[in-house]
C-alpha positions in Angstrom: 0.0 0.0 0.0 2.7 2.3 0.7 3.8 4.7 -2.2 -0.1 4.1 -3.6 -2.1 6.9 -4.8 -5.1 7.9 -3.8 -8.3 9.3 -5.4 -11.6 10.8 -4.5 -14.7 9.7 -5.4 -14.4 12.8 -8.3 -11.2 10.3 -9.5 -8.8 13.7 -8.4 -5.9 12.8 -7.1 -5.6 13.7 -3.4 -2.6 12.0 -1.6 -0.3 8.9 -1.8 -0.2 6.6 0.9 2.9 7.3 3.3 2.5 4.8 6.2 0.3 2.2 7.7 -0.7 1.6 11.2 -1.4 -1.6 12.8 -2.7 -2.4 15.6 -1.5 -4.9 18.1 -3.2 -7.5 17.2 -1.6 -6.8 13.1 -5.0 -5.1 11.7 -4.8 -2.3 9.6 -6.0 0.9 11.5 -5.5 3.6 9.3 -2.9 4.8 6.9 -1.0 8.2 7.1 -1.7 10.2 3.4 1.0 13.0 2.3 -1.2 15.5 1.3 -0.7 18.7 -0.6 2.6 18.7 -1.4 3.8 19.4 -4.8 7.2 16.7 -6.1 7.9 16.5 -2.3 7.4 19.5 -1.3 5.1 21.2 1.2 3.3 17.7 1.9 1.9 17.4 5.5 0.7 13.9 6.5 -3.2 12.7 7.6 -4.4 9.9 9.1 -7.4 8.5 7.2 -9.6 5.3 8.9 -8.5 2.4 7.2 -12.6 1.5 7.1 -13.1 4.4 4.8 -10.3 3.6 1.7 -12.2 1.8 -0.6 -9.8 -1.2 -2.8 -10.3 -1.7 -6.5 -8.0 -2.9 -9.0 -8.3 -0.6 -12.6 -8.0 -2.1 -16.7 -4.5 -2.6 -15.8 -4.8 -4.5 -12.4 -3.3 -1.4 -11.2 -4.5 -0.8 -6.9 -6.4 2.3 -6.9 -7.3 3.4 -3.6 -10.6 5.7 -2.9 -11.4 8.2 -0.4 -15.0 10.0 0.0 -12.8 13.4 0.9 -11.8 16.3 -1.1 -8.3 18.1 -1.0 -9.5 20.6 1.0 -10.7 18.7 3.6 -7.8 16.1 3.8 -5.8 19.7 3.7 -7.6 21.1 6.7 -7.3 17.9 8.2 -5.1 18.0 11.5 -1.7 16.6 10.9 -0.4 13.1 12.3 1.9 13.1 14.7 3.6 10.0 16.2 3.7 10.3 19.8 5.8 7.7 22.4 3.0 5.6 23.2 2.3 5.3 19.8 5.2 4.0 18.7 5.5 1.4 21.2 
């Protein structure tokens, strides 16, 4: 999933998946979205439900990952932040 991008429902491109959090018990939680950045630059990250991205594959069995968000509101999202008792 990591490095996949993701579209809204409008098939506009609104982030690309940066990270995915597990659980403790190994489930997907969510995944962290870089989000309006431009080649790298200026990209904040979001945390987006895992429950929410919808999975298809496209003509070329290509993953194409959905959100029902636009780029505003993942851009007014607030930004993830990894605190310590997150990352243990």
């Amino acid at each position: 999933l990591i490095g996949t991008t993701v579209v809204n429902a409008a098939n506009e491109t609104v982030g690309d998946v940066n990270e995915v959090v597990l659980t403790k018990d190994g489930k997907v939680a969510a995944v962290i979205l870089g989000v309006g950045g431009f080649l790298g630059m200026g990209e904040r990250e979001v945390a987006v439900n895992f429950n929410s991205i919808r999975m298809n594959r496209d003509q070329s069995n290509n993953l194409v990952l959905t959100v029902n968000a636009t780029k505003e509101n993942l851009k007014d999202a607030p930004a993830w932040r990894w605190d310590e008792s997150q990352k243990k």
